[in-house]
Structures are given as structure tokens and as C-alpha cells.
N, C-alpha and C positions, 0 to 999 in steps of 0.2 A: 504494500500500500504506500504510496506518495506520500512523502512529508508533507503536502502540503492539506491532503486529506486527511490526515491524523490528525493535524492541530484544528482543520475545523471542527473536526467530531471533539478533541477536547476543547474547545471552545462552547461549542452548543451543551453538551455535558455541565462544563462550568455555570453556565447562564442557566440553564434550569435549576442545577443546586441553591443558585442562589437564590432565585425563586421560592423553590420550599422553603429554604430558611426565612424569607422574607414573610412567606406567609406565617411564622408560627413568631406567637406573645414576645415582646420584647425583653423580658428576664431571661425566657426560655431559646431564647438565641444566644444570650450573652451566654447561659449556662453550655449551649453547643460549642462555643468559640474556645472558653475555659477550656473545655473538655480536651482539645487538642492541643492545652500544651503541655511540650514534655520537654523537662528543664535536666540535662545530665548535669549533676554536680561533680564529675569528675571526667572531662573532657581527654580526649588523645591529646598525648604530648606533640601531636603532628599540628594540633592549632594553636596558636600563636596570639593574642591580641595583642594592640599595641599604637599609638600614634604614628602616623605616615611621616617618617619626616628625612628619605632621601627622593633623590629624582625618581630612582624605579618605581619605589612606592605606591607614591603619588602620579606616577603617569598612570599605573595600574587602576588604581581608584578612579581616577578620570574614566580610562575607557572603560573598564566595567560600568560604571555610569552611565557613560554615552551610549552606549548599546542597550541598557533595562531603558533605559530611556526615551531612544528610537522606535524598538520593540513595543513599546507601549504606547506609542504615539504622540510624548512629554515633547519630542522637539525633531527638529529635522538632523538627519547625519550631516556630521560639522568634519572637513578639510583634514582636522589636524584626528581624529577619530576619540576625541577627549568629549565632555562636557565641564566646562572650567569656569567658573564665572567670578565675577570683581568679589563677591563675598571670598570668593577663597585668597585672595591676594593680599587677606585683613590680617594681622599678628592676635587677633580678636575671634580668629576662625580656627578651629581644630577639626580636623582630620581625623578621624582611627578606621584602624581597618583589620580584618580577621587574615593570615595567611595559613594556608594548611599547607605543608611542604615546602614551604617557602614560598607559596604562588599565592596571591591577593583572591581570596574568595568572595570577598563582603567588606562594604564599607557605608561610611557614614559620615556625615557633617553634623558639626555643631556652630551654629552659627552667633556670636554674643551681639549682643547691641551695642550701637557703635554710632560714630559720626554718618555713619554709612547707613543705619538703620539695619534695617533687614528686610527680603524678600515683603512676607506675607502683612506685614504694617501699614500697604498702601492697599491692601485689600477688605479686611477684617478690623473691624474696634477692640480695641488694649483697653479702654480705657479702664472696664470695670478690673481686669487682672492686675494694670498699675496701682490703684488704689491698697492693693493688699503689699504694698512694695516690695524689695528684693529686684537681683536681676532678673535678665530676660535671653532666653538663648532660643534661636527655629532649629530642629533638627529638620536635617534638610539633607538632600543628596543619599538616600539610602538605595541600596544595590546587593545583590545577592548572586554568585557566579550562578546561572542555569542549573550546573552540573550538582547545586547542593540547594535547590528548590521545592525538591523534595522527600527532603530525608526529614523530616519532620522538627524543624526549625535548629539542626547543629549547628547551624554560622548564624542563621538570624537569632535565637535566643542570647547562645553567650555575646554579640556581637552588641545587643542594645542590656544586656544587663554592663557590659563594660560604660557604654555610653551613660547609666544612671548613676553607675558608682564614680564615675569619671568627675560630672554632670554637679554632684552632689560632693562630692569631697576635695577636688581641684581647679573646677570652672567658677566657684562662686554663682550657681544659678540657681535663683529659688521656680519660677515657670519657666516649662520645656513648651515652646509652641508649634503645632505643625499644620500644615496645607495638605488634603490628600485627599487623592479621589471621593466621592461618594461613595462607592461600593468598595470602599477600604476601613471609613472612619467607624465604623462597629467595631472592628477590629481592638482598635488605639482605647473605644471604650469602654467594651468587655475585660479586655487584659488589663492595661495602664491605669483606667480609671478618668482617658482626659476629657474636659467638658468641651460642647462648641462654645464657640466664640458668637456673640453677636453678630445678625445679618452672616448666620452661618454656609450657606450655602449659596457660590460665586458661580457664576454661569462659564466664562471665564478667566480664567486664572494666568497670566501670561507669562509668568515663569517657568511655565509647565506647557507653554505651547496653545496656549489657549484650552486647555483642558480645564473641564468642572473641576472645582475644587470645595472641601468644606473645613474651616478653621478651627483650630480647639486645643487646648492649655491643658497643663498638668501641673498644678502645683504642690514640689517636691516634698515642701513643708510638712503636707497635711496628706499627701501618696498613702504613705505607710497604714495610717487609720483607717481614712476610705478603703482602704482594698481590704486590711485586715478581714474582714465577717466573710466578703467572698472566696478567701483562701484558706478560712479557719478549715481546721481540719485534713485537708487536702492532702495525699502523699506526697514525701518526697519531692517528685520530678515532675508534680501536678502546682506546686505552691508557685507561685512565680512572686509570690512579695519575698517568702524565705530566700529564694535564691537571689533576688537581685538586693536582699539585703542582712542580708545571715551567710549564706555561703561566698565563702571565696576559692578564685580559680587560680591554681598554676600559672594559667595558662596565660594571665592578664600580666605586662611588664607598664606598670603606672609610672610616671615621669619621677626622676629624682631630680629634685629642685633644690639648690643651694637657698634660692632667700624664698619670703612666704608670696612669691606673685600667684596670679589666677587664671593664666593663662601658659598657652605652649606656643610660640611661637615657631615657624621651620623657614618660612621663605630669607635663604641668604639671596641677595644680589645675582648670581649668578642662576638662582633655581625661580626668582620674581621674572628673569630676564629670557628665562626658556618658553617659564609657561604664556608668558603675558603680551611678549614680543615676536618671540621666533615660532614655538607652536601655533599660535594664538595669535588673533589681534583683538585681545582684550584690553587694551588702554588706547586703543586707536580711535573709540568713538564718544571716551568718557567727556562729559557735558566739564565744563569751567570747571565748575564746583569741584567736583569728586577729584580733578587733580590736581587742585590746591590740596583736597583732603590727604592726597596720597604721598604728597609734599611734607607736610606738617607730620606725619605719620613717620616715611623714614626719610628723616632728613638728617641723615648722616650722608659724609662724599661719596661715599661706596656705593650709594644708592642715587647719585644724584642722574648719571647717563643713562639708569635703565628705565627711570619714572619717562612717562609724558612731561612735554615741556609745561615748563611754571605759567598758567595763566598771567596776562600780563596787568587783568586788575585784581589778580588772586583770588579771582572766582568767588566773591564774597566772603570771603572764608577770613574770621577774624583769629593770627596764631596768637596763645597765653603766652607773653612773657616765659614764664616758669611751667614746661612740661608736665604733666599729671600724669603718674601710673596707678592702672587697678592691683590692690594690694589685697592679702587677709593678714594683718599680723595684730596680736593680741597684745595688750599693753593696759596700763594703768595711769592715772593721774594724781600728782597730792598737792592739795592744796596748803595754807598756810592753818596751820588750828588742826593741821592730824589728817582732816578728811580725806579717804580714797575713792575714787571710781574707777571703772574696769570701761574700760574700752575697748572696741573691734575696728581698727582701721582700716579703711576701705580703700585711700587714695592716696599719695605722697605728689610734695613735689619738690623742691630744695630746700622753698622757707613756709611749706604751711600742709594741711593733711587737713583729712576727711575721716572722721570717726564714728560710731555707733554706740550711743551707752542706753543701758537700761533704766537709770538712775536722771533725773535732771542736772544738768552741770551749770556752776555758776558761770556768767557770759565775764569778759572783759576784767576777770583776774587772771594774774601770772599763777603758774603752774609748773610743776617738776613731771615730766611724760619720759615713762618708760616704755619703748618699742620696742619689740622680738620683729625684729627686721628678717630672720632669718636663724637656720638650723642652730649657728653657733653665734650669731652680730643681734647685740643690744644694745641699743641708742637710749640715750637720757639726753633729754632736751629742755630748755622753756618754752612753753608752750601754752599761748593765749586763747582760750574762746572766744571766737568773734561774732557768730553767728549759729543762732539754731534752726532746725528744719534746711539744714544744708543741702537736700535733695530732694525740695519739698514735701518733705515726711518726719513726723518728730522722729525725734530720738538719735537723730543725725546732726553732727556739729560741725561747723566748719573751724579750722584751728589755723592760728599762725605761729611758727618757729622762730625763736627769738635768735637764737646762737646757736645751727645745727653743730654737733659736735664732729668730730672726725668721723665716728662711725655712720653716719647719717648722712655725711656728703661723700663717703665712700658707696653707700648705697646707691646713692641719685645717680651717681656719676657709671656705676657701673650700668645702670638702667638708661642712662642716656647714651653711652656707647656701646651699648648691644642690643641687638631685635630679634635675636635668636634663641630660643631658652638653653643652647649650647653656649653661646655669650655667655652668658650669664653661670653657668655653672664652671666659665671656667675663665669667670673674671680677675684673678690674681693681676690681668695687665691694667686693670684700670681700678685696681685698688692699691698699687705701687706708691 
């Protein structure tokens, strides 16, 4: 029989399953979805997770992409046989990807919010998920090699439990947001638990080729409880909260990070200049704006011949004086009279930081701040409150740094000349 009579007949096949399922009660579909997952807690040492972060990789992940993509009707086949787009060229965007044998089987995007935004935010309303604060990350670009489609979720399971554990304990995101088919998004909310988004259903979607799309959130926070009663009980390899948050795998290698940042950046200059330039003519038709943004982003020399040229009114784009990084380091305050408060820093820049406290902080007193900048670097500074609701959300302060100490300006500085989270782990040259 012709391949190409086989896929019809599984096609027609498909389209009636879904059918039935469509006819039967909404708990009682979500209870069929459940039913199909089978979560190994002990994976073949032949799969691998791990962030993309050489050229092979990463070209791998593109085309596996490009092809679920094509396949599916998400975009036309592109020249270079990738799907690469400007979100991936963000130090703001992470990559991971499943290899079995060393061959790229699965991957996925994680996309943070950024000057850039994100895909699905000129489609769908945030507004009511901003309200609950926390970041914001789209997982976006997910792909699954054919050949492991249907082994009953070995690359797709471990592949998005790394993305929550990733997601949750090193991207700093509290809502996971996603864009996906109609006859996908049961899926996201039988398993995950994520809700739609307002004005959830987009005729369409142009990131996706004009394909229907339906919006919907997960937030990380409160994941665990929600899903708890649907998993109570469940064996083993049936729990999918246990495993994406009790068991852990061999198989996952998580980033080891010198200081506490939130992100993994990979594109060096040379690997920005394959995919964006020479693969690609992904910065060839970016509007003003985006390459000032791209400017300000890396504007280290190293980066300056691979960017598109500098608009020449800088594309509106106003740069901070004093560069800002997204940070998690845990620190304390004392005041004058004993008092302490515990802080959660979220931002740095050479003379001032973005904190989080539980507690009210007094505004526009000097202060003694202790920051764990990293595994073994503790910075003690003065350190002013100047402003509360620093992100428009209590409990968030803006601070200014009176006297960054040495260990503080070794930090900025190592953060300022490196974009690569290998920079950075192995900044000994710009802490000299």
C-alpha cells in the first residue's frame, strides 16, 4: 500500500477518534487523556536532556522544527530547512532538547518576556495573569523526531517535565503561556492543568502560519495543588505531578551556574552570525525598533558587525544609562535600631537593584544589604529604598547602591562583558 494511502487512512482514523472523544462529558475526556500517560521514572541512559547550546544542536532543533512544522501546515519550507525566528536570537530565550544517541529527538522553547515581548501577547489578553505577578515565559517551538511519536510519550514526557523543572527552578517563571491548535489545547488541560486565556480562540494565528490557535496559562505557583486530586492516587508512571515534581532523572544535565542569574544564554557572535545572517535572513527585515533593541542587548565589539546596522534615530529605543540584569539572589537588609528584612532580588545594575520583600520596608533610609550574588560572592553594600511597587506590584522595591563594594562591581562587570552563560562561569578575566 502507498504511503501516501496509509497516512490518509490514518488521518480519517484520527479524525473520527476525535470525534468520539469529542462526543463524551468533559471530565470524562480529560479522565481518557490522563489515562494515556505513562511517565518512566527511570529513563535509558541513551536519552540525554539538556540545553542546546552548540551549532549542531541547535541547527538540529531548528530542523526538527521546520519539518513538525511544515508537516503540519504551521509555515511554508524555508531555504535554509530551519524554523529560527528573532525570539531565538534573545539571551532571554532557552532552548532544550532530548538527544537519544546522541541524535536530537525533541525539543522545545522557552521563551521569557523581554523588550521583544513574545509571540502570543499581540494575540491573546495577559492582563488578568499579570495581575497575579511573577514572570512570564511562551513555550513555544515544541517538536518530537517522527520516529518516537509513538512510543507513548519517551521524548515528549521527560522532555516537558525537564522544561517545568527547568521553568520552575532556573528561568525564574511563575506563568508558562502557550498558543496551540484547537484540537491540541484539551490536551495542555487534562495533563498541565493550563487555563484559556481571554478571547481564547484566534481564527488566525500568524506565527503559526495563519493556523487557528487557542491561548492558555499555567501558573507554576498554584500547578502543584490544582492537579494534586487529579493525580491523587495514580500509579507510578500514571502521576505526572509526582514525576514532574518528586522524581528526578539521570538523564536531565541542568546548567551549572557560577553567580544566581535566571537565564542560559548560548548565542556567541559567531553562532548569532550563522543562524541570523548566513543560514537565515533573520535580521534583514527587523523594523527600526527591534535593532536598536538588538543593539542595546549585545553591545559588546564582538557583537557589533554581526547585528543589523544601528538605526540612525535609534528606532525609539531609549538605552538606561546603567544596564539591568535579571537576577534570583537572596539577601537581607539592616537597618539602624536592629531591624532585618529578607529580601529576593530580582534585578542589579552597578548602582541600584530590584528586590522583593514580604515584610514593608522603610523608603529613603540608608541600609546595610547583604547579597549572595552567587555560589561563593557576597556583596555588603548601602543601600537606599527609593521607591515601592517597583514593578507595579507591592512588595517590590526599587533600591539605590551607595558604595558598590568590590564584590558587586566584580559582579556587574563580569555581567557586562559576557552574554554567554559560559562567560560567565568562567569569568576569572573580568574579575582580575
Amino acid at each position: 500500500m502507498a504511503n501516501g494511502t496509509i497516512k490518509a487512512i490514518r488521518k480519517v482514523v484520527r479524525q473520527g477518534l476525535r470525534r468520539l472523544l469529542a462526543a463524551l462529558p468533559r471530565q470524562t475526556r480529560f479522565a481518557v487523556y490522563r489515562s494515556f500517560v505513562d511517565c518512566d521514572p527511570a529513563p535509558s541512559s541513551r536519552l540525554v536532556l539538556k540545553i542546546a547550546d552548540t551549532r549542531q544542536e541547535l541547527e538540529a532543533c531548528f530542523s526538527l522544527l521546520h519539518d513538525a512544522y511544515v508537516d503540519a501546515g504551521f509555515m511554508k519550507p524555508d531555504p535554509s530547512g530551519m524554523r529560527v525566528t528573532i525570539y531565538h536570537a534573545l539571551p532571554t530565550t532557552t532552548t532544550l532538547c532530548a538527544k537519544w544517541d546522541g541524535e536530537v529527538v525533541g525539543t522545545i522553547s522557552l521563551i521569557r518576556e523581554s523588550a521583544f515581548g513574545f509571540p502570543l501577547q499581540k494575540i491573546f489578553d495577559l492582563s488578568a495573569v499579570r495581575l497575579k505577578g511573577g514572570n512570564l515565559a511562551e513555550v513555544s517551538a515544541l517538536a518530537v523526531h517522527p520516529k518516537f511519536r509513538k512510543t507513548g510519550g519517551a521524548i515528549l514526557f521527560p522532555l516537558m517535565k525537564f522544561m517545568y523543572e527547568y521553568a520552575t527552578a532556573y528561568f525564574d517563571t511563575r506563568h508558562l503561556l502557550i498558543a496551540v491548535n484547537p484540537n491540541r489545547i484539551e490536551m495542555y488541560e487534562s495533563l498541565l492543568f493550563f487555563e484559556r486565556l481571554t478571547a481564547n480562540i484566534v481564527d488566525k494565528y500568524d506565527f503559526a502560519n495563519g493556523a487557528p490557535a487557542v491561548g492558555a496559562a499555567l501558573d507554576l505557583h498554584q500547578a502543584p495543588t490544582v492537579m494534586a486530586p487529579a493525580y491523587a492516587g495514580k500509579a507510578p508512571r500514571k502521576n505526572l505531578l509526582a514525576y514532574f515534581t518528586e522524581v528526578r532523572l539521570a538523564n536531565v544535565q541542568l546548567p551549572n551556574r557560577r553567580y544566581f542569574t535566571t537565564n542560559d544564554p548560548v548565542l556567541t557572535p559567531q553562532l548569532l552570525d550563522f543562524f541570523f545572517n548566513q543560514a537565515t535572513e533573520g535580521f534583514v527585515n527587523l523594523d527600526p525598533r527591534k535593532k536598536a533593541l538588538l543593539h542595546s542587548i549585545y553591545d559588546l565589539p564582538a557583537y557589533r558587525d554581526i547585528l543589523p546596522d544601528f538605526p540612525e534615530q535609534g528606532g525609539g529605543v531609549h538605552l538606561r544609562q546603567h544596564r539591568r540584569f535579571s537576577v534570583k539572589c537572596p539577601g537581607r537588609m539592616s537597618v539602624d535600631g536592629g531591624s532585618e528584612f529578607e529580601l529576593q532580588v530580582i534585578e542589579v545594575s552597578e548602582y541600584g537593584f530590584q528586590a522583593y520583600a514580604r515584610e514593608g520596608l522603610p523608603l529613603n533610609v540608608w541600609s546595610s544589604a547583604t547579597v549572595h550574588l552567587g555560589r561563593s560572592e557576597v556583596s555588603v553594600v548601602k543601600a537606599l529604598a527609593v521607591r515601592d511597587k517597583a514593578n507595579g506590584f507591592n512588595g517590590f522595591y526599587g533600591f539605590r547602591v551607595g558604595e558598590p563594594d568590590l564584590i558587586w562591581r566584580k559582579f556587574v562587570s563580569a555581567l557586562e562583558n559576557g552574554h554567554t552563560h559560559e562567560d560567565l562561569e568562567h569569568s576569572t578575566m573580568f574579575l582580575a
